[in-house]
Backbone bond lengths (Angstrom), bond angles and torsions (degrees), N, CA, C in turn:
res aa  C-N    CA-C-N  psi(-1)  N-CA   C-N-CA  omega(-1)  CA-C   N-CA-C  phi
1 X - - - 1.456 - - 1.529 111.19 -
2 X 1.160 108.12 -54.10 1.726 120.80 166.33 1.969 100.63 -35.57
3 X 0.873 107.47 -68.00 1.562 125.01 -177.72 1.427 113.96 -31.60
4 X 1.493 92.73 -51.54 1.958 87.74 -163.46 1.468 109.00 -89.16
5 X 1.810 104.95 -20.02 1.819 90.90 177.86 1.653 109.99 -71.15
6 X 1.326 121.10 151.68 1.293 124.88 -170.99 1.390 107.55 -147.06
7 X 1.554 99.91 125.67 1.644 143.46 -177.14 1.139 98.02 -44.40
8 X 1.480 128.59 98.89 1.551 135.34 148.35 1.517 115.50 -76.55
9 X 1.504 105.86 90.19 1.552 122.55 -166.07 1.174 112.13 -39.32
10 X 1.705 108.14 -44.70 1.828 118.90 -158.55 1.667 101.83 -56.84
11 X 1.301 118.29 -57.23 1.390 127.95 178.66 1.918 131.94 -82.02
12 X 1.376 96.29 -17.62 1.313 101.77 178.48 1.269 126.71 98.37
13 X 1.559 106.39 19.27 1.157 91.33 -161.73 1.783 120.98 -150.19
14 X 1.195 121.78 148.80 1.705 95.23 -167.47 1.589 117.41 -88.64
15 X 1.059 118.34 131.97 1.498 110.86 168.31 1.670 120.18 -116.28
16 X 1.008 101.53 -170.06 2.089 113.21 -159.48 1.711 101.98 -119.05
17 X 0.890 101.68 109.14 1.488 109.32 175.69 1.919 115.03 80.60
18 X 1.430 111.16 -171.11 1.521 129.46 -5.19 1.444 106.01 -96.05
19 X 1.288 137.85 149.97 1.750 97.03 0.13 0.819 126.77 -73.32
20 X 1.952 110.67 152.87 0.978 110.21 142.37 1.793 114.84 -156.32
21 X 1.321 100.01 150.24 1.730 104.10 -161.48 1.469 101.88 -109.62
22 X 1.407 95.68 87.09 1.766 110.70 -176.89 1.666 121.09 -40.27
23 X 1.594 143.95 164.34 0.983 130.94 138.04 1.513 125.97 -61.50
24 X 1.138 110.56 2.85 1.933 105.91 168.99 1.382 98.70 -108.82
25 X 0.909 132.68 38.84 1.607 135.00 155.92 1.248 117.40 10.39
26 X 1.518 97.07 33.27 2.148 95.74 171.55 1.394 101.21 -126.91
27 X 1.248 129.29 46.15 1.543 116.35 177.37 1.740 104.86 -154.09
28 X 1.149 119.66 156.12 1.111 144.15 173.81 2.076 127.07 -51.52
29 X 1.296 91.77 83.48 1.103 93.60 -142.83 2.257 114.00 -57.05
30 X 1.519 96.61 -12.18 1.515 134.79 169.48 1.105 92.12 -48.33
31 X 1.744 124.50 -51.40 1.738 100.14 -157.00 1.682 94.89 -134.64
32 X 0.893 101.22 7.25 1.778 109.93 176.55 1.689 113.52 -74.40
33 X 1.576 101.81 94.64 1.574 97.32 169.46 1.652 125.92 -143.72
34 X 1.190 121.26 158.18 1.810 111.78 -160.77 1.177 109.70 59.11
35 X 2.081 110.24 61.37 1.528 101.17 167.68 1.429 107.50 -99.61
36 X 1.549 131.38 149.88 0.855 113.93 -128.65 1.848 96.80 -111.33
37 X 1.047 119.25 -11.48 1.671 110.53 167.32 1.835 109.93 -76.74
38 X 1.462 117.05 -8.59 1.660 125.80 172.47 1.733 92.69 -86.23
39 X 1.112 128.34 -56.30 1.365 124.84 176.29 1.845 126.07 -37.20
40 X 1.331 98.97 -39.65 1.595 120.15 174.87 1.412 107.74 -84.12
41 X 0.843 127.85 -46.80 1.457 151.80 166.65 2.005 102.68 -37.82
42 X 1.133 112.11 -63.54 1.130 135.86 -178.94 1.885 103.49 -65.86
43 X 0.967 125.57 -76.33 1.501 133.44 162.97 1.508 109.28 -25.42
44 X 1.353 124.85 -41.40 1.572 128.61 -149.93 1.573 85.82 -88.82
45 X 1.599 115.81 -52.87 1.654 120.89 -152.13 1.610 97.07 -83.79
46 X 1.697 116.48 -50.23 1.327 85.43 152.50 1.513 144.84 -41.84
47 X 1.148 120.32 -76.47 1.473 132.81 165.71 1.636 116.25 -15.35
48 X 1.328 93.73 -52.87 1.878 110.96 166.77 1.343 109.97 -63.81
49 X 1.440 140.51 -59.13 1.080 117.95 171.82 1.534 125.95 -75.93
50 X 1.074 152.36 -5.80 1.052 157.73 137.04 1.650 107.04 -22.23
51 X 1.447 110.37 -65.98 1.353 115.14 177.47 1.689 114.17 -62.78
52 X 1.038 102.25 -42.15 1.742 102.44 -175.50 1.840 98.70 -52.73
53 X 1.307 107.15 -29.37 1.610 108.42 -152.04 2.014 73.23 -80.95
54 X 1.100 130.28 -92.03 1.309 122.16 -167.50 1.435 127.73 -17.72
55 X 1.838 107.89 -37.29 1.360 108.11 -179.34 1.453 100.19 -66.59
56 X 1.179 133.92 -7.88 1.649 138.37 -157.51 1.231 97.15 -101.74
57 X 1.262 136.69 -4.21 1.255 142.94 -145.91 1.666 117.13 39.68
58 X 1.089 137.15 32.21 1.372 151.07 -170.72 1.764 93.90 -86.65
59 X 1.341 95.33 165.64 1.551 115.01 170.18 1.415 100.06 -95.01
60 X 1.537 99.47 144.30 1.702 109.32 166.88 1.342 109.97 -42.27
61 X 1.142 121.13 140.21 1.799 101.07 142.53 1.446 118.10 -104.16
62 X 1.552 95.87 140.43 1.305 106.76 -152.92 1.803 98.41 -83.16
63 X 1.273 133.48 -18.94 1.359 114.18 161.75 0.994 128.69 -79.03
64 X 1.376 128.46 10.50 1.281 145.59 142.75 1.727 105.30 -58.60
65 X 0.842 96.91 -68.62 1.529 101.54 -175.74 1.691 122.31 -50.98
66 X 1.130 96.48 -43.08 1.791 119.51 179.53 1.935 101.72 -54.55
67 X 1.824 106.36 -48.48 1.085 96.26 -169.65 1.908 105.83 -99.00
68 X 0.966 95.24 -20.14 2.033 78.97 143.59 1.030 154.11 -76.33
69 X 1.598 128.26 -8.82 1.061 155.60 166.26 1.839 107.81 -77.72
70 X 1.238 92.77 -36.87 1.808 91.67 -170.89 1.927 97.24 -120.99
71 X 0.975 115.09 14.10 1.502 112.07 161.96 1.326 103.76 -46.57
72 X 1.728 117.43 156.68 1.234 104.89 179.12 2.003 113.49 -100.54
73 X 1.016 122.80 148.55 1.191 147.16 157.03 1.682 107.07 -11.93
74 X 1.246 114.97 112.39 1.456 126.80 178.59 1.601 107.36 -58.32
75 X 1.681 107.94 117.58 2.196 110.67 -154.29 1.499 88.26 -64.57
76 X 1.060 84.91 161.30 1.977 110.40 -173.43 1.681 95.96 -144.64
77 X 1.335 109.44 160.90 1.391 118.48 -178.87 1.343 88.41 179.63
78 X 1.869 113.19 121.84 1.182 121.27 166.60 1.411 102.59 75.92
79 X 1.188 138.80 6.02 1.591 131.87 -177.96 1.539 102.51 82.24
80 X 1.187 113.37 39.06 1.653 110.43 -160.21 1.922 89.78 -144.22
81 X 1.269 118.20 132.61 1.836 118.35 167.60 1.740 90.69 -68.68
82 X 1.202 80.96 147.08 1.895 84.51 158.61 1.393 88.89 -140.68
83 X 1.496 105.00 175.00 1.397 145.85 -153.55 1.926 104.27 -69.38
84 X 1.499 121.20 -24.26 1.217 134.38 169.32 1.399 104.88 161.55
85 X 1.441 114.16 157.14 1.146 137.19 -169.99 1.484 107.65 -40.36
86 X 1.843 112.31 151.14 1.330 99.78 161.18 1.897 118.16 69.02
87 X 1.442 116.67 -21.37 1.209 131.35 158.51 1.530 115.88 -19.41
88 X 1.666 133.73 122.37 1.310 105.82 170.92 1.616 104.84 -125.15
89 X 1.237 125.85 158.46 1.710 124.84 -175.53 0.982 97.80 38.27
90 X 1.499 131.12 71.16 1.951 132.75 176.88 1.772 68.05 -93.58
91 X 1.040 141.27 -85.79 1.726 116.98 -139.90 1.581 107.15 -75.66
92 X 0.802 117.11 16.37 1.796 112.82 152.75 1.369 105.50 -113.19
93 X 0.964 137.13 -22.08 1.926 116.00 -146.84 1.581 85.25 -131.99
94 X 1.448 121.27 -30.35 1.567 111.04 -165.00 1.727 89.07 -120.63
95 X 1.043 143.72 55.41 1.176 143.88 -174.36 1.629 94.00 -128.47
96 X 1.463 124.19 55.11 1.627 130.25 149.34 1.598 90.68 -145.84
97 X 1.723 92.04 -161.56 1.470 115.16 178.74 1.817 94.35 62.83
98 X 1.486 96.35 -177.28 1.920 105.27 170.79 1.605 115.06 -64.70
99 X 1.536 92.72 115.08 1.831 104.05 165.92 1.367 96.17 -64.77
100 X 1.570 127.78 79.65 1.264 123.42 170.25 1.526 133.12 -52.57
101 X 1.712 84.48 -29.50 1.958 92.08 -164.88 1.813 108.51 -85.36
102 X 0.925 95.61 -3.33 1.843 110.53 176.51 1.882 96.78 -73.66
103 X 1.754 135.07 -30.31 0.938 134.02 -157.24 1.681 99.80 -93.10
104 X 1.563 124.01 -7.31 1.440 118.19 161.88 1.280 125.91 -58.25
105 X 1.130 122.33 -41.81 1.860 129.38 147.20 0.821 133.92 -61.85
106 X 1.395 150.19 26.46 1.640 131.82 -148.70 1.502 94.60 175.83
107 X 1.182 125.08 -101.17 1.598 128.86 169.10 1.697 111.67 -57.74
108 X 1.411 114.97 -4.47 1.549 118.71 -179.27 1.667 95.02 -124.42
109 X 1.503 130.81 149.61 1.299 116.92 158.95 1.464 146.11 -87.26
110 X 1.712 96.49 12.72 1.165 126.01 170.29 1.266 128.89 99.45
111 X 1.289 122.56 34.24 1.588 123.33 -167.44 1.508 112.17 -85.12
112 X 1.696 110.44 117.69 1.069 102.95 -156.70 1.539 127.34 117.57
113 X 1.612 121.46 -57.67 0.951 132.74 130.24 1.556 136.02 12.06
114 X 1.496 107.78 88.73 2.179 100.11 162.32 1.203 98.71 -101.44
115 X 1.577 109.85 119.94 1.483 131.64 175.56 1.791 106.30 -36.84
116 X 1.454 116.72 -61.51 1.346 124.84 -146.88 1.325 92.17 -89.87
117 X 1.301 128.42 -3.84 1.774 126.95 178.17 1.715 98.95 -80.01
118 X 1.588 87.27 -44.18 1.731 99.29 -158.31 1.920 116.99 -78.36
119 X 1.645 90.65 -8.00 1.480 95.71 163.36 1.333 112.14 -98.65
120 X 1.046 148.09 -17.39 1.340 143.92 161.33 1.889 115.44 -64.00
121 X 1.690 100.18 -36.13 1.375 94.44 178.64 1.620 99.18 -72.34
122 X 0.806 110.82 -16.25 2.207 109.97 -167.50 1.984 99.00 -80.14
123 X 1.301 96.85 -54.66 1.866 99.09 165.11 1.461 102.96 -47.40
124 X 1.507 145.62 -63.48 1.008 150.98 -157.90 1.603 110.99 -59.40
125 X 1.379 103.58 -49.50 1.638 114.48 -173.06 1.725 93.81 -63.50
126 X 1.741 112.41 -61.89 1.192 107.77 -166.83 1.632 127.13 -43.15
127 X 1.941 94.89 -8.42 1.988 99.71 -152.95 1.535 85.20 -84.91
128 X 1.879 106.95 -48.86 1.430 108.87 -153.02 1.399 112.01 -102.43
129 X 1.343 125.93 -10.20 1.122 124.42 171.81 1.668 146.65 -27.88
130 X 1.436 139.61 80.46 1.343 121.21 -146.16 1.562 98.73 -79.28
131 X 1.705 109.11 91.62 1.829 98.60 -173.97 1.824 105.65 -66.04
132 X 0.707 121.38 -16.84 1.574 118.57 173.30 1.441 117.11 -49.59
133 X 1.438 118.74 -27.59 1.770 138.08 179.75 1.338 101.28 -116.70
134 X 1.583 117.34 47.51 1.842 107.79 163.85 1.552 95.86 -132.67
135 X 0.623 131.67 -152.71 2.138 152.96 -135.22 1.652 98.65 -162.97
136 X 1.338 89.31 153.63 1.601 105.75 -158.61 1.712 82.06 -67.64
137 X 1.666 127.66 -59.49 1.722 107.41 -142.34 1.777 90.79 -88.02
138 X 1.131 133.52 25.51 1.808 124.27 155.52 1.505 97.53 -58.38
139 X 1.337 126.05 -55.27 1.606 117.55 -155.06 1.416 97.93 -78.85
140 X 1.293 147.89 -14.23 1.620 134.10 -170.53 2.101 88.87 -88.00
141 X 1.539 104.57 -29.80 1.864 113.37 -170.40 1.376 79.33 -57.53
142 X 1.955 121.57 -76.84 1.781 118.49 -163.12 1.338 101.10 -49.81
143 X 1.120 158.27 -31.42 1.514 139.55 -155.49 1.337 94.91 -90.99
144 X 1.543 131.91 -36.04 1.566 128.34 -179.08 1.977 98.88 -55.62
145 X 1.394 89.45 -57.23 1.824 96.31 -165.01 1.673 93.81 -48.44
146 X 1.443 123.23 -43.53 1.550 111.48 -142.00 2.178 82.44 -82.83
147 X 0.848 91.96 -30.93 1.394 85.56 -172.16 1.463 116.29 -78.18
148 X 1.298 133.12 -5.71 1.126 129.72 163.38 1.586 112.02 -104.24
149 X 1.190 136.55 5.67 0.978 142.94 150.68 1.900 119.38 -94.09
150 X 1.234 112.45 14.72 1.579 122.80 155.16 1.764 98.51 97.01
151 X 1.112 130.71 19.10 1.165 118.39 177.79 1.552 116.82 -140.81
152 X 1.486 108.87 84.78 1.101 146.44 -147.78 1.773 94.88 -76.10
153 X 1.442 124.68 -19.04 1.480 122.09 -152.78 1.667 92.19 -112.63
154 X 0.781 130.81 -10.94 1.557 148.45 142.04 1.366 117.54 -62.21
155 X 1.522 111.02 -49.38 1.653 89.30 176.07 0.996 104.48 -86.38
156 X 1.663 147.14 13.47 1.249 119.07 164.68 1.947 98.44 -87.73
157 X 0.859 98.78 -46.30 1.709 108.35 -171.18 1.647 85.18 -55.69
158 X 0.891 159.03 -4.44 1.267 142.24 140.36 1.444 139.72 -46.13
159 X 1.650 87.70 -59.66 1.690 108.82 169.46 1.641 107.61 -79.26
160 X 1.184 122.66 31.38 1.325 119.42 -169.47 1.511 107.94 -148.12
161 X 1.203 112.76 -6.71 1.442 157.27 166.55 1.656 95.25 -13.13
162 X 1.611 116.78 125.00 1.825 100.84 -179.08 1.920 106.80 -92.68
163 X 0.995 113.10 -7.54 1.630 111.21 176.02 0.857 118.46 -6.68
164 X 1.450 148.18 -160.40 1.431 156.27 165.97 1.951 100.30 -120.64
165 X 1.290 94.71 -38.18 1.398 99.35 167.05 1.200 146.74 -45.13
166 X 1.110 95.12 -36.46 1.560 150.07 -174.00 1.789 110.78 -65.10
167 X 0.427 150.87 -48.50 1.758 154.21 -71.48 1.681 107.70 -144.44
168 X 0.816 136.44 163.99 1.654 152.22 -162.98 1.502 116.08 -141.46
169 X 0.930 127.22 98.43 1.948 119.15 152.00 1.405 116.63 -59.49
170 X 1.248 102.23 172.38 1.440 107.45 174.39 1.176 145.48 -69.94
171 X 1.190 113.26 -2.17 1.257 151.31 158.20 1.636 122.23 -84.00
172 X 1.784 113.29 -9.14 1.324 112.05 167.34 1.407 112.59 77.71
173 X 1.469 132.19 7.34 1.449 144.16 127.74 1.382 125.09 -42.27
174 X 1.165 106.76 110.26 1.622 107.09 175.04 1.343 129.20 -78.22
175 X 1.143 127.36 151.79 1.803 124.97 173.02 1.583 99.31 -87.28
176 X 1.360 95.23 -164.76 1.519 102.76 -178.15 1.311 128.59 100.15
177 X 1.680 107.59 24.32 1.329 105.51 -160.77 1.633 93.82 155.21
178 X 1.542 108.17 178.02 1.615 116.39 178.64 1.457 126.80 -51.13
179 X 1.307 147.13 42.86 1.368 170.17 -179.52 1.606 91.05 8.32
180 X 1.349 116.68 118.82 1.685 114.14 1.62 1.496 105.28 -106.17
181 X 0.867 146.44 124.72 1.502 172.11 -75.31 2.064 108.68 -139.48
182 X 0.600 130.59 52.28 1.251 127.90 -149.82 1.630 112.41 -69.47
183 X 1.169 100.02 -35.18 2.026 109.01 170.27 1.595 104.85 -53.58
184 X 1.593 115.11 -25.58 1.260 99.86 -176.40 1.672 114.41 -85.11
185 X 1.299 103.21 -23.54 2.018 115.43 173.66 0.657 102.91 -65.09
186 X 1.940 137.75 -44.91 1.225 131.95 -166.34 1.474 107.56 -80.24
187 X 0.992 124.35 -39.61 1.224 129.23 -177.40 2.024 115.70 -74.34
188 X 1.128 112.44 -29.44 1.339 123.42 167.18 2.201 101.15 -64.70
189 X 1.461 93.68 -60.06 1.878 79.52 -170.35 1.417 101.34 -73.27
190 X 1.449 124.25 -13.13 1.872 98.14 172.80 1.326 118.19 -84.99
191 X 1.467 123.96 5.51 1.218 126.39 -175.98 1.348 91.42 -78.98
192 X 1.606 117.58 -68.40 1.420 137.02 -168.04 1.662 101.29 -34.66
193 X 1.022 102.44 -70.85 1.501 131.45 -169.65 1.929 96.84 -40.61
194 X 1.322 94.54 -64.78 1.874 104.01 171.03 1.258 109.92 -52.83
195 X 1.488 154.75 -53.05 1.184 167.84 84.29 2.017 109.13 47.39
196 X 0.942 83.74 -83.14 1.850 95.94 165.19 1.603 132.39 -64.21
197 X 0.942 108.54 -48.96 1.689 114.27 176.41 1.405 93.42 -90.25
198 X 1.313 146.12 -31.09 1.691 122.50 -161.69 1.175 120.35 99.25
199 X 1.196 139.52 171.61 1.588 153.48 148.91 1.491 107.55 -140.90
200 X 1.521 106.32 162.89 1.374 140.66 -171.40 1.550 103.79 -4.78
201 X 1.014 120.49 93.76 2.103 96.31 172.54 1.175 101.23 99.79
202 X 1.207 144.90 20.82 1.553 139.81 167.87 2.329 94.40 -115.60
203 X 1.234 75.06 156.40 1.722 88.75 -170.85 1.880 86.86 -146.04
204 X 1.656 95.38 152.66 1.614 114.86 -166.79 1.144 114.57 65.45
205 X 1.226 104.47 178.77 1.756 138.74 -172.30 1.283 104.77 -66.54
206 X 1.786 119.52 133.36 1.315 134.68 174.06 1.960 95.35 31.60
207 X 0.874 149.50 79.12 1.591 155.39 144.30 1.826 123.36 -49.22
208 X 1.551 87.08 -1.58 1.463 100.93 157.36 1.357 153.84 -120.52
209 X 2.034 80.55 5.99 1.776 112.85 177.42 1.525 94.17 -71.04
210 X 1.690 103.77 -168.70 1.060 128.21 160.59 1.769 101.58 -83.66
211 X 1.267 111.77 179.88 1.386 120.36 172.30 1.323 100.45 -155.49
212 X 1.638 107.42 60.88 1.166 103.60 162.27 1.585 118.81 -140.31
213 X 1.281 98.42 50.31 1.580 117.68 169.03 1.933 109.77 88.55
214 X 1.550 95.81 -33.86 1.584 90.30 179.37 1.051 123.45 -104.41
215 X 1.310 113.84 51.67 1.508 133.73 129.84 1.139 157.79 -82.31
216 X 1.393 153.76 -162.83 1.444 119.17 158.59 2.050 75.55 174.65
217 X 1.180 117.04 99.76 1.537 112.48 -172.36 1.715 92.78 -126.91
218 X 1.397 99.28 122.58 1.527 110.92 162.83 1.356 118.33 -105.59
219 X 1.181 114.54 139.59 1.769 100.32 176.03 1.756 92.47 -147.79
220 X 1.733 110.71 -163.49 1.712 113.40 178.49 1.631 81.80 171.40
221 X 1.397 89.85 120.99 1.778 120.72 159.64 1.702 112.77 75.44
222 X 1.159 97.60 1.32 1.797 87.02 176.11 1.795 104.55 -69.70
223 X 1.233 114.56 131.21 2.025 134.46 156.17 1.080 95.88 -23.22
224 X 1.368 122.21 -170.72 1.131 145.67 124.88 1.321 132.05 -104.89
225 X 0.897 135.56 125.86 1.522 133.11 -146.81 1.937 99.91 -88.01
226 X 1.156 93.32 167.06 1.891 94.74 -166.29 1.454 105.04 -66.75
């Protein structure tokens, strides 16, 4: 990971691609670079291995460090994340496929991350979003984001989501993808699972329900995720 970001001398700084072949699989992967849920993505697994190497008693490595420190800045436009740098009409023209950059908060623990940017981009996705053109496990990704940003009644109305995408047989197979869809199961019980046990800095029971009486969430032994 260290390896592939590369030192743009003029500014100081390292960036990701191009190429690069985003998780929102609607852009050009020729000129697509500094997208910004790969940017967080990059920060986290660094950061993570860094630590694994200490628990090992190992020395940092310091070009690890060099290119986390000067990684570049998750793109913004308008006080808003967009989808990667340089992006143009992302909420008209790129407003389907996976709202990837919503998954730096939520399924990511945010390294990198301005809270009050990243709730305005989550209002934004929710306004313009065409959910009719997303994949079954995007809505378990929005219910992580809405729920780690304090609004717990959203991430259920997420996972509850009426799409076509969306959807369950009787058998508890999801649509949303090549039938039967399995990113979307997996992605439905890690929401739950995230939802119920907590992450980093949450205190009490399920911290990703509602708390408004019409609930009733049992769980036993799920982590808490970072």
């Amino acid at each position: 990971m260290a390896d592939y970001a590369y030192l743009e001398k003029t500014k100081g700084r390292y960036i990701l691609g191009p190429p690069m072949y985003i998780v929102s699989e609607n852009t050009k992967p020729e000129t697509t670079f500094n997208p910004a849920f790969e940017l967080g993505y990059w920060r986290f697994g660094l950061r993570t291995a860094q630590i694994w190497k200490e628990r090992l008693g190992l020395k940092r490595d310091d070009n690890w460090d060099d290119v986390l420190k000067k990684l570049s800045p998750l793109p913004q436009q308008e006080g808003l994340y967009v989808t990667h740098e340089n992006i143009e009409n992302m909420w008209t023209k790129f407003n389907f496929e996976h709202p990837g950059l919503v998954g730096v908060y939520g399924m990511l623990p945010g390294d990198g991350v301005d809270i009050e940017c990243f709730k305005r981009t989550l209002d934004k996705v929710l306004a313009t979003w065409d959910f009719n053109r997303t994949w079954g496990w995007d809505f378990p990704m929005m219910a992580m984001a809405a729920a780690r940003t304090g609004n717990p009644e959203l991430a259920v109305d997420m996972l509850l989501h009426s799409s076509a995408n969306f959807q369950f047989d009787k058998h508890g197979l999801a649509t949303g993808g090549p039938f039967p869809y399995f990113p979307s199961n997996g992605a439905f019980l890690s929401a739950i699972a995230m939802m119920a046990g907590g992450w980093d800095g949450t205190e009490g029971h399920a911290p990703g329900f509602p708390k408004n009486g019409d609930w009733i969430v049992k769980y036993e032994n799920f982590n808490k995720l970072p």
